[in-house]
C-alpha positions as YAML, in Angstrom:
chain: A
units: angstrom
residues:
- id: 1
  name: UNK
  ca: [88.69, -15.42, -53.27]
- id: 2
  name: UNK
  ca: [91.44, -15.15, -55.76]
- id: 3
  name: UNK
  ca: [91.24, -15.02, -59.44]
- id: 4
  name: UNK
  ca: [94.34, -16.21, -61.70]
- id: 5
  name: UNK
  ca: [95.94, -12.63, -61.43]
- id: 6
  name: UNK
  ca: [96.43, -13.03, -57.55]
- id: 7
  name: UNK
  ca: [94.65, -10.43, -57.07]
- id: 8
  name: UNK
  ca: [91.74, -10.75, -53.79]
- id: 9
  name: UNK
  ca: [88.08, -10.61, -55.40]
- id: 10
  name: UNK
  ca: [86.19, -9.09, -52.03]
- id: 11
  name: UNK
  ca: [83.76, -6.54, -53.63]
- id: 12
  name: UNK
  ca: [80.39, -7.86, -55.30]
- id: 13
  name: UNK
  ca: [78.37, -5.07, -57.16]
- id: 14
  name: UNK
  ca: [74.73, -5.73, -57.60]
- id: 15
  name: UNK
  ca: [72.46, -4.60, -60.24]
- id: 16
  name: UNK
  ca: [68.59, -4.82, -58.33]
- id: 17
  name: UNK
  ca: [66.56, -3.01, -61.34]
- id: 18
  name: UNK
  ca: [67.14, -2.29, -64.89]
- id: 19
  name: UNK
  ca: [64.60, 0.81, -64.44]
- id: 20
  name: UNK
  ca: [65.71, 3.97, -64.12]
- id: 21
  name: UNK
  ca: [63.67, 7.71, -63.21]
- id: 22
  name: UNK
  ca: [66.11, 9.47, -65.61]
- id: 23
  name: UNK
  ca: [67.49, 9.14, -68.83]
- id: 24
  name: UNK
  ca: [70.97, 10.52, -68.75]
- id: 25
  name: UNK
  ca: [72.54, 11.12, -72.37]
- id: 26
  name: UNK
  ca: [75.55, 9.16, -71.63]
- id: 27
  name: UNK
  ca: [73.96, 6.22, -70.02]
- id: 28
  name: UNK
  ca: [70.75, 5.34, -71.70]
- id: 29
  name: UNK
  ca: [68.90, 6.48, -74.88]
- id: 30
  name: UNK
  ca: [65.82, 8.87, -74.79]
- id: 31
  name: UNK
  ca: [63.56, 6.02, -75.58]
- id: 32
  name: UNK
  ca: [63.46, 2.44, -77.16]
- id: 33
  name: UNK
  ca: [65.05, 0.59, -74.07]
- id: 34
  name: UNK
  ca: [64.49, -3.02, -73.78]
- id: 35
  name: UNK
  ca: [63.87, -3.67, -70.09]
- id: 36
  name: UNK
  ca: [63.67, -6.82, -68.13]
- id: 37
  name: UNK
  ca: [60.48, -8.70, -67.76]
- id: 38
  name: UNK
  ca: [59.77, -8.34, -63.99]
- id: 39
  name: UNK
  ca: [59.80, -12.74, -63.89]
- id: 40
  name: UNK
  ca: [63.46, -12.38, -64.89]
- id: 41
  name: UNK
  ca: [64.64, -9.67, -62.21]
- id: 42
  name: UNK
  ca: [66.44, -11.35, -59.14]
- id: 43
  name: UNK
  ca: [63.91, -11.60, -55.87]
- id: 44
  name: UNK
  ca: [65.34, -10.23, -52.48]
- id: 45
  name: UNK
  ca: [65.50, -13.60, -51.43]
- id: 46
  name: UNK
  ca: [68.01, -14.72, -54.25]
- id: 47
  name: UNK
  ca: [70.11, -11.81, -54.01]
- id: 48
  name: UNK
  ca: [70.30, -12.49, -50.21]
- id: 49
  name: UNK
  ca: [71.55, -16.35, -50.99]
- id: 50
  name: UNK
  ca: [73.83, -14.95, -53.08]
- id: 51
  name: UNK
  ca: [75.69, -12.36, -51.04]
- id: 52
  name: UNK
  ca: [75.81, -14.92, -48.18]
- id: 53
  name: UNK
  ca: [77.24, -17.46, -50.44]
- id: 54
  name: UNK
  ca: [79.84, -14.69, -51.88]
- id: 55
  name: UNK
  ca: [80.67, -13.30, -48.31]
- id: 56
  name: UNK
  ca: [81.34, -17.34, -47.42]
- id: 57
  name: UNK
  ca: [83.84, -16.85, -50.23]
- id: 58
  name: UNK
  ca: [85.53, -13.84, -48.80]
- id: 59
  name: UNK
  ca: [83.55, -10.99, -49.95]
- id: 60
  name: UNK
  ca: [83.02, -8.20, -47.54]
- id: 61
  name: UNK
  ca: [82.22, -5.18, -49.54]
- id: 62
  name: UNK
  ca: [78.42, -5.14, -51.07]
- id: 63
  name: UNK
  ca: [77.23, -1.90, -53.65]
- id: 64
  name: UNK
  ca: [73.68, -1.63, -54.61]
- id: 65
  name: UNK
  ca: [73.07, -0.61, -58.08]
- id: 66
  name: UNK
  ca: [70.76, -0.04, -61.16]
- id: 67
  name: UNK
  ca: [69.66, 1.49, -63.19]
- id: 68
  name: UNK
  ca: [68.29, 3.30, -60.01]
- id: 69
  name: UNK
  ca: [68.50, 1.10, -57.09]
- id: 70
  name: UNK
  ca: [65.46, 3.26, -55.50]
- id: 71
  name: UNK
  ca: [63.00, 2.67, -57.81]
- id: 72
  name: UNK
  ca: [63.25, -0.69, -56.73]
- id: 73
  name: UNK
  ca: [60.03, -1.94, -54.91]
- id: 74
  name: UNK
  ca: [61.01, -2.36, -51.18]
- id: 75
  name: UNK
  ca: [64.56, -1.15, -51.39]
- id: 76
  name: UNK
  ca: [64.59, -0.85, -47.54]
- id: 77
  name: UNK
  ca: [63.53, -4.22, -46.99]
- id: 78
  name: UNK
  ca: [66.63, -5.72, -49.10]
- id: 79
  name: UNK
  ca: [69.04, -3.84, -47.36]
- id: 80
  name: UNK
  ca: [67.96, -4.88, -43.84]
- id: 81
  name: UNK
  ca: [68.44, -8.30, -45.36]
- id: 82
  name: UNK
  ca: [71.83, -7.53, -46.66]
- id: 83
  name: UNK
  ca: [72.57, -5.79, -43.22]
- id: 84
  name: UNK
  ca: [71.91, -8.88, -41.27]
- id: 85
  name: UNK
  ca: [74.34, -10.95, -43.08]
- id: 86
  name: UNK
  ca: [77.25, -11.36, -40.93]
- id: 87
  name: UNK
  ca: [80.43, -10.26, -42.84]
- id: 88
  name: UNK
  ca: [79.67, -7.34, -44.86]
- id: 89
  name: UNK
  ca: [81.63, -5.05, -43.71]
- id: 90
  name: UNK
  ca: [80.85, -2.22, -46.24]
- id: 91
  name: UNK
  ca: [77.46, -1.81, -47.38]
- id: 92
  name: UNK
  ca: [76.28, 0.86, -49.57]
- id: 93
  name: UNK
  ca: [74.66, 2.24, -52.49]
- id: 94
  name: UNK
  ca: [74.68, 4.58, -55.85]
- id: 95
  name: UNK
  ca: [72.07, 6.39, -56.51]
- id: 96
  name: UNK
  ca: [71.22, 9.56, -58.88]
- id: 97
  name: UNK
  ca: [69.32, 10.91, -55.70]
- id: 98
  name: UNK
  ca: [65.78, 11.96, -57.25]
- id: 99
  name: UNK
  ca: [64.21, 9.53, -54.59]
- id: 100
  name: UNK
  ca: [67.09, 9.92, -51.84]
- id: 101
  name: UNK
  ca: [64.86, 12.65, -49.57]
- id: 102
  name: UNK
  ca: [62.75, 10.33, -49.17]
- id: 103
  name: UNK
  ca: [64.50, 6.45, -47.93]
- id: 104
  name: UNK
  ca: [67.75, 8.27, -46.84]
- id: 105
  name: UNK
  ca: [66.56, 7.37, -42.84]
- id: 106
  name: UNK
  ca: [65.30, 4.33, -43.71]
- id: 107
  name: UNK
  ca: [68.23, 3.17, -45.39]
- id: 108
  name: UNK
  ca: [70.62, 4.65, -42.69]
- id: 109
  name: UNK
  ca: [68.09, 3.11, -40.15]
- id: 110
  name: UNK
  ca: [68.34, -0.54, -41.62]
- id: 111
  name: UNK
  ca: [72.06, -1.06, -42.22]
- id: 112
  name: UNK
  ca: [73.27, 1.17, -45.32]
- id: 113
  name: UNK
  ca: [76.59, 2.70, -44.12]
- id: 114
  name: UNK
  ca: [76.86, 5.17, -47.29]
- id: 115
  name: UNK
  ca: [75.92, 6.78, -50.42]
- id: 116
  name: UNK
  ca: [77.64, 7.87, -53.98]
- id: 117
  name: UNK
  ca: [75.46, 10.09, -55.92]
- id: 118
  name: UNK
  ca: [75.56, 11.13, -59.61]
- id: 119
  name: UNK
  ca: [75.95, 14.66, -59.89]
- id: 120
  name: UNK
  ca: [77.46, 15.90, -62.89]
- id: 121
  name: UNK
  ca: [76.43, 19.78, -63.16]
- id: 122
  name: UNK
  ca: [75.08, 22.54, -60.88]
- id: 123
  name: UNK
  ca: [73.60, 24.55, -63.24]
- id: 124
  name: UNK
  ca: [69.58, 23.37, -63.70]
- id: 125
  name: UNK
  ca: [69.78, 23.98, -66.97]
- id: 126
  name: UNK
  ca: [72.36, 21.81, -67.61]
- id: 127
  name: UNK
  ca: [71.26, 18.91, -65.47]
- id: 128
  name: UNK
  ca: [68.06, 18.99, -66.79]
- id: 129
  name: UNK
  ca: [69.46, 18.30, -70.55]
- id: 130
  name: UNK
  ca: [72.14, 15.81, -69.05]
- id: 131
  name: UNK
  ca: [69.29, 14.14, -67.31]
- id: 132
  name: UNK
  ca: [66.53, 14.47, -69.58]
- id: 133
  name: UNK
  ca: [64.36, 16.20, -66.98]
- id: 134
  name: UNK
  ca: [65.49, 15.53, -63.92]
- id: 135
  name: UNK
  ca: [65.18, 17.95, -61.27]
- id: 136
  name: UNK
  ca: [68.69, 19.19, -59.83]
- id: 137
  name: UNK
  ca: [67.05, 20.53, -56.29]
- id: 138
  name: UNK
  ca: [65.63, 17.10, -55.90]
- id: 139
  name: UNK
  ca: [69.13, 15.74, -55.73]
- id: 140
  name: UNK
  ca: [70.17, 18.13, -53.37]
- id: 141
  name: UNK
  ca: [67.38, 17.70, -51.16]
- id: 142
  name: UNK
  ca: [68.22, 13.98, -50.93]
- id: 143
  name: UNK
  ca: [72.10, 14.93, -50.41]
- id: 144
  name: UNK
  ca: [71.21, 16.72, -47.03]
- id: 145
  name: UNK
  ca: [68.53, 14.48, -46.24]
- id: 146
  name: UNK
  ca: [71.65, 11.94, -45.98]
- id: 147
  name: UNK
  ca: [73.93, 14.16, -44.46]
- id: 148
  name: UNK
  ca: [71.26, 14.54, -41.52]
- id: 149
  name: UNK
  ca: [70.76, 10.53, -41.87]
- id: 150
  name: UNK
  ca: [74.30, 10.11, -40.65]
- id: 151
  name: UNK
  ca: [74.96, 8.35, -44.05]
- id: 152
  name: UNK
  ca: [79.14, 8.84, -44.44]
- id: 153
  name: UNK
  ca: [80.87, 9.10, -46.33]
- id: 154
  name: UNK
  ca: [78.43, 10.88, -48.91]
- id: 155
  name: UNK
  ca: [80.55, 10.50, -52.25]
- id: 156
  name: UNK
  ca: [79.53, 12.84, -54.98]
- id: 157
  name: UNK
  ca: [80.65, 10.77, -58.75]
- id: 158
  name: UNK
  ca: [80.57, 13.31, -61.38]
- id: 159
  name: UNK
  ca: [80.98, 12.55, -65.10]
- id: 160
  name: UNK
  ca: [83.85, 14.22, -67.43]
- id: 161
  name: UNK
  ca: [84.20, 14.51, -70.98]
- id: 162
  name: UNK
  ca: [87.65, 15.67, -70.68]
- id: 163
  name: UNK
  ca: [89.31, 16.96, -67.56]
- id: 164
  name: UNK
  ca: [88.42, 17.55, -63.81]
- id: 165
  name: UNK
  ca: [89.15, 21.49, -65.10]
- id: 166
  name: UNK
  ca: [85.88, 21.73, -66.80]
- id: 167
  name: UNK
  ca: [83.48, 24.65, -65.41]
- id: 168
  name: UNK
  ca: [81.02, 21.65, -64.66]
- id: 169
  name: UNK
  ca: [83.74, 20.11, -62.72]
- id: 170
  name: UNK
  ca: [85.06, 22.39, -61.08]
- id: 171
  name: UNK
  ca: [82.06, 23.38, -59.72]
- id: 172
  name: UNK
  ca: [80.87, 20.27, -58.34]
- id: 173
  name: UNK
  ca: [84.06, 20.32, -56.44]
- id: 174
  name: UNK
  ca: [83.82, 23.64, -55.03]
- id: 175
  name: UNK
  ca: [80.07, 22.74, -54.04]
- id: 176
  name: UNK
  ca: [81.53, 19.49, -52.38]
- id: 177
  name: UNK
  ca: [84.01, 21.60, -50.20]
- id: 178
  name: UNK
  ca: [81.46, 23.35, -48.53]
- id: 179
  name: UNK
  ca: [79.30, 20.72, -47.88]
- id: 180
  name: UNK
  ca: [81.87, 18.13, -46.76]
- id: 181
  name: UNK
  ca: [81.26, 15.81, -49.47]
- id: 182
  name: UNK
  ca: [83.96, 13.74, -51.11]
- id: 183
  name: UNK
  ca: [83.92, 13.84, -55.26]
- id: 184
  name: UNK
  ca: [84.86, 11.82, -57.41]
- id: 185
  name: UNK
  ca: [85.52, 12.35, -61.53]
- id: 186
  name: UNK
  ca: [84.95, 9.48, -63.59]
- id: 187
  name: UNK
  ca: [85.50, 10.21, -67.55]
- id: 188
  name: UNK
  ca: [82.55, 9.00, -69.68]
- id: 189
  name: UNK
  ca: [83.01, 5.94, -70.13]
- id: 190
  name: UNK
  ca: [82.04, 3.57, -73.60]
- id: 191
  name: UNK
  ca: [81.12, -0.04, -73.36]
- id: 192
  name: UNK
  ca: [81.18, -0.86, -76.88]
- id: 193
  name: UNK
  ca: [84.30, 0.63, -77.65]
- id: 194
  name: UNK
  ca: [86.24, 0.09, -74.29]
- id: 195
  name: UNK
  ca: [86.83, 3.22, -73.44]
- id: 196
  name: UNK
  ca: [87.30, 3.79, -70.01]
- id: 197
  name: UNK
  ca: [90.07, 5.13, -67.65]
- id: 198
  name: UNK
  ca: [90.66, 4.95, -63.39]
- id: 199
  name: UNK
  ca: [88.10, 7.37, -61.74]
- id: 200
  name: UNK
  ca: [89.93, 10.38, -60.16]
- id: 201
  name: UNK
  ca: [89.52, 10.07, -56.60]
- id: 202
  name: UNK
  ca: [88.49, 6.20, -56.80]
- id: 203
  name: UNK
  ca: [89.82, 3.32, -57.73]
- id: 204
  name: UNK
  ca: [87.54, 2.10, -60.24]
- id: 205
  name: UNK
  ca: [89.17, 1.23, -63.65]
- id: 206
  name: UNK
  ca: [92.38, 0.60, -62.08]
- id: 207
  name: UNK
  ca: [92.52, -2.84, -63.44]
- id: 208
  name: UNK
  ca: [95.67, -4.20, -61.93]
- id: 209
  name: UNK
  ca: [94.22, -3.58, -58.44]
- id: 210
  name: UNK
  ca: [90.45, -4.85, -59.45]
- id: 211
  name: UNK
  ca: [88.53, -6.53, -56.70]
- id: 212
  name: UNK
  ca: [85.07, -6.37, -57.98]
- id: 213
  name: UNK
  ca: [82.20, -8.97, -59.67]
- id: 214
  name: UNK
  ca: [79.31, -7.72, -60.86]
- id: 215
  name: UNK
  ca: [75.74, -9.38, -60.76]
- id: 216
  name: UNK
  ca: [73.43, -8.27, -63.00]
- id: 217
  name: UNK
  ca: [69.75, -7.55, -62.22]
- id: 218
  name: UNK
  ca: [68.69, -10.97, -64.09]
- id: 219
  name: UNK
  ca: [71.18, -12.85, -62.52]
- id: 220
  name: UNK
  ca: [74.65, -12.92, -63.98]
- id: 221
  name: UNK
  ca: [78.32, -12.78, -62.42]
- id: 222
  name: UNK
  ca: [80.00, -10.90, -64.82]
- id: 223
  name: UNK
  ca: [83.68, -10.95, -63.99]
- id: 224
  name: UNK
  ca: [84.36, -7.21, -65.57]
- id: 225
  name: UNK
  ca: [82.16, -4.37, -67.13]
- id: 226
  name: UNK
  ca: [84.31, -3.96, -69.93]
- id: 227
  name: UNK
  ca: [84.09, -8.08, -70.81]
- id: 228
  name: UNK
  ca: [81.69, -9.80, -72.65]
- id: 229
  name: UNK
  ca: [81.91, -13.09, -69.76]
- id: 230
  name: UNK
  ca: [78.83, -13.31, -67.53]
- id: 231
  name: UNK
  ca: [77.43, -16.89, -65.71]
- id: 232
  name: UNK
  ca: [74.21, -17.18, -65.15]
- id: 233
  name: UNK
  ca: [73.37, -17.98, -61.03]
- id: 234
  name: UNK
  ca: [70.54, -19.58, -62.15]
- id: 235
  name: UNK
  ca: [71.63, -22.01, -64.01]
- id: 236
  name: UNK
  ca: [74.86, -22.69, -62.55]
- id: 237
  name: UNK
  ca: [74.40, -22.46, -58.77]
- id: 238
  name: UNK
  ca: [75.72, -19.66, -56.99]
- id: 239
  name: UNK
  ca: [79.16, -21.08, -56.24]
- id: 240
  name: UNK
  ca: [79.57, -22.49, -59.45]
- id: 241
  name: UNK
  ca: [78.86, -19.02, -61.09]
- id: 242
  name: UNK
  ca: [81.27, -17.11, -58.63]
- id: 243
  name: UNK
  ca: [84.19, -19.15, -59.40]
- id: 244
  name: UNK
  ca: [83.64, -19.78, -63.13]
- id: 245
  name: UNK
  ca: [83.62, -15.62, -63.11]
- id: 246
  name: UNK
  ca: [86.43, -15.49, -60.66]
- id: 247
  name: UNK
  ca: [88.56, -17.76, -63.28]
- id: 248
  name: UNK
  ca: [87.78, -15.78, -66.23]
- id: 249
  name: UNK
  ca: [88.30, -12.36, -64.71]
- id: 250
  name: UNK
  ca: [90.98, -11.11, -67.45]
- id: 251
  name: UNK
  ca: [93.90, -8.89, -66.79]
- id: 252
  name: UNK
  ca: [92.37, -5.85, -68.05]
- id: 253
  name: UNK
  ca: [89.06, -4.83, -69.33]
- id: 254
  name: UNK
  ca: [88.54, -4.50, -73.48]
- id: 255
  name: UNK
  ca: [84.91, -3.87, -74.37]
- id: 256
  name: UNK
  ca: [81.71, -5.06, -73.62]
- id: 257
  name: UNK
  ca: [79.24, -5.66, -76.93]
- id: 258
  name: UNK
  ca: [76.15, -7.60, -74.70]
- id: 259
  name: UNK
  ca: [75.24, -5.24, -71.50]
- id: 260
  name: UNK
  ca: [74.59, -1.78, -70.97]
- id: 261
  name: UNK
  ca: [74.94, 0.70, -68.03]
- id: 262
  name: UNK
  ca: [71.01, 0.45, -66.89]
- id: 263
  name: UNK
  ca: [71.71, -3.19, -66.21]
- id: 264
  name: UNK
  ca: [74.64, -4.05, -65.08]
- id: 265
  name: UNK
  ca: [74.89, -0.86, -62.66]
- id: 266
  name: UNK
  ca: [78.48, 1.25, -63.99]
...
């Protein structure tokens, strides 16, 4: 699929759950979040019509999302459907990696081919403040259990307020050397004012080169994060909603005023 840049749309990012086991500082707020009613959240089997209408369209490339994909009821399940869709030739997922220790073989088992996990500090201290609570030797727990999986590559994305040269930074590279793990620095990012910049070591936020739609949890093909544009599946059809999205992708992102990270996955 091609939008009116020319440029080949074959990587769909979905959102599966709003919810998430943390509250990191630059994603969500401590408290007061509005979440989904569970009636609006996409089943498995809609998501599944939709990624076999979107790889039917030239999509090979599939990322499970959140909020935090894992706290979705029956994860697994979903991504054996996924996996059985002829096509996808890159499955995988993000996760903050609380829960990972415990579906990494699963996942690995029924079709995932690999994991990005949010680690932004190594110091427990730290993470626990970033996080608001969470448990840093949880996340490393679930980063070996999917090393052992056979989950590869495991991609480490680390937030930065400034520069890969930050302590923080530097030593979540340092801790990636030695345990064969690729990293990736993405500067904190702002919806609402459009701040944002290409990840170091990715390609996301390289907007000239942008192959991605998103769908959010409830059910909306949003052409860009940083874009106010989403169509609604349901209403549309699923077809109808990829190209209307696909013809309003814009040539660069601006800011987005209507979603935030929980829902429409980062």
């Amino acid at each position: 699929m091609l939008d009116n840049y020319k440029r080949t749309l074959n990587y769909l990012r979905i959102s599966v759950t709003d919810r998430c086991n943390l509250r990191c500082t630059y994603c969500m707020p401590e408290e007061g979040v509005t979440l989904l009613a569970h009636s609006d959240i996409l089943s498995f089997e809609e998501i599944k019509e939709i990624v076999t209408e979107a790889v039917h369209l030239g999509f090979d490339k599939v990322r499970i999302t959140g909020g935090e994909p894992l706290v979705r009821k029956g994860i697994v399940v979903l991504i054996q459907m996924l996996a059985s869709i002829k096509g996808i030739n890159d499955l995988s997922m993000t996760t903050n990696g609380i829960l990972l220790s415990q579906f990494a073989g699963e996942l690995k088992e029924n079709g995932l081919h690999r994991i990005n996990v949010s680690l932004d500090t190594l110091d427990p201290d730290k993470f626990r403040e970033i996080t608001r609570g969470g448990d840093i030797e949880k996340v490393k727990e679930g980063i070996l259990a999917a090393k052992k999986a056979g989950l590869s590559p495991i991609k480490i994305n680390c937030v930065i307020k400034d520069s890969k040269g930050e302590e923080d930074a530097e030593a979540v590279q340092e801790f990636c050397k030695q345990n064969d793990l690729e990293v990736r620095f993405i500067h904190q990012m702002n919806l609402k004012t459009g701040h944002f910049s290409i990840v170091d070591g990715g390609d996301g936020g390289d907007c000239e080169n942008c192959n991605r739609l998103r769908l959010t949890a409830d059910g909306k093909i949003k052409p860009c994060l940083f874009n106010n544009f989403e169509f609604d599946i349901r209403k549309m059809g699923i077809k109808e909603a990829l190209y209307a999205a696909a013809a309003q992708k814009p040539a660069c992102g601006s800011f987005n005023a209507i979603n935030h990270f929980n829902n429409i996955g980062g």
